[in-house]
C-alpha positions, -999 to 999 in steps of 0.1 A, spaced: 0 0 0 14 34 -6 15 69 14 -5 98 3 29 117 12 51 98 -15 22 97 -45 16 133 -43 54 139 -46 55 116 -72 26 133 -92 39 170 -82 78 157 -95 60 145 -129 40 175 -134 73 201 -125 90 183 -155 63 183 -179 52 217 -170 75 234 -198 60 213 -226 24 216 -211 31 259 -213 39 257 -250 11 236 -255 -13 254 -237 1 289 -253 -6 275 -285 -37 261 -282 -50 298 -269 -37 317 -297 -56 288 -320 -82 295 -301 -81 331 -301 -71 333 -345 -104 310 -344 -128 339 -329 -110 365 -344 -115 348 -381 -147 328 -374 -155 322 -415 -120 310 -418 -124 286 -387 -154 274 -401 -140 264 -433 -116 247 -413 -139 227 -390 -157 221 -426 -131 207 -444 -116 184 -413 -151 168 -412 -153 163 -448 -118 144 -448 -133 125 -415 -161 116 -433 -142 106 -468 -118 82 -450 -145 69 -422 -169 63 -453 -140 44 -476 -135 21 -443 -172 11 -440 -171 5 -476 -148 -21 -479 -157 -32 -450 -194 -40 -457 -178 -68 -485 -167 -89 -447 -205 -87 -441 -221 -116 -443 -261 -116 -449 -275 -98 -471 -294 -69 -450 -265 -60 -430 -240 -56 -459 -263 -33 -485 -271 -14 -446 -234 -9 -442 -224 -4 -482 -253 20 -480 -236 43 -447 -202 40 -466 -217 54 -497 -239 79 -481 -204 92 -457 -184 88 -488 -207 113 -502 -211 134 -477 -174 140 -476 -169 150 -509 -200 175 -505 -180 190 -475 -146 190 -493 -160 206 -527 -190 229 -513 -173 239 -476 -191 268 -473 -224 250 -480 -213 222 -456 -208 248 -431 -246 253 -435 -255 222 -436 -238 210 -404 -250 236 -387 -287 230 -397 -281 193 -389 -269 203 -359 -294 223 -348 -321 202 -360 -309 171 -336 -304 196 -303 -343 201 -313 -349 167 -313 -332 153 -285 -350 184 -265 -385 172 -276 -377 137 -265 -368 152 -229 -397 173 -230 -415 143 -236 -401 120 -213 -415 133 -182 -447 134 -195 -447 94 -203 -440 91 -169 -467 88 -141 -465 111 -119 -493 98 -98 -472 70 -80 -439 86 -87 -435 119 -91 -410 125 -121 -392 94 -114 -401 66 -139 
């Protein structure tokens, strides 16, 4: 069993000689941070582009990996996602500033969904026997 006393040095010895890299880092990631806010439609190009090539390579994996499927349902399910995210990619890596839009709708159209489900959710419940516990 070990000592508080000796892990916390430990930990406090670790973190004194990583602390030089962890600066840089952290220096860096605020002046990213503070070129994205400054140039937000650059940013969002960016973001658009990253998530096109995400989707490009993700997609290309499903792909060939729906020919591993076996059965016929699951394999034209997954060939279908790999061509639709294939897709998708490309849309996002030829039209970014469209794809901007369009994540940002889709986006916004699923925090409206999953808000009507938990508006809904309570009201499924019976509050009779137990409050808004179901």
């Amino acid at each position: 069993m070990t000592d508080a006393p000796s892990a916390g040095t430990l930990l406090h010895d670790r973190l004194r000689t990583a602390s030089r890299g962890m600066f840089w880092i952290g220096l860096a990631l605020t002046i990213l941070g503070a070129a994205a806010i400054l140039f937000p439609m650059f940013s969002t190009l960016v973001a658009a582009i990253f998530i096109g090539w995400v989707l490009l390579v993700s997609g290309g994996f499903t792909f060939v990996g729906a020919f591993s499927i076996h059965g016929t349902g699951p394999f034209f399910g997954a060939l279908l996602v790999g061509l639709l995210s294939i897709a998708a990619g490309f849309f996002l890596l030829f039209n970014p500033l469209a794809g901007a839009v369009a994540l940002t709708l889709m986006v916004g159209g699923i925090f409206m969904v999953q808000g009507a489900f938990e508006l809904s959710s309570p009201l499924k419940c019976d509050r009779a026997m137990a409050g808004w516990r179901c």
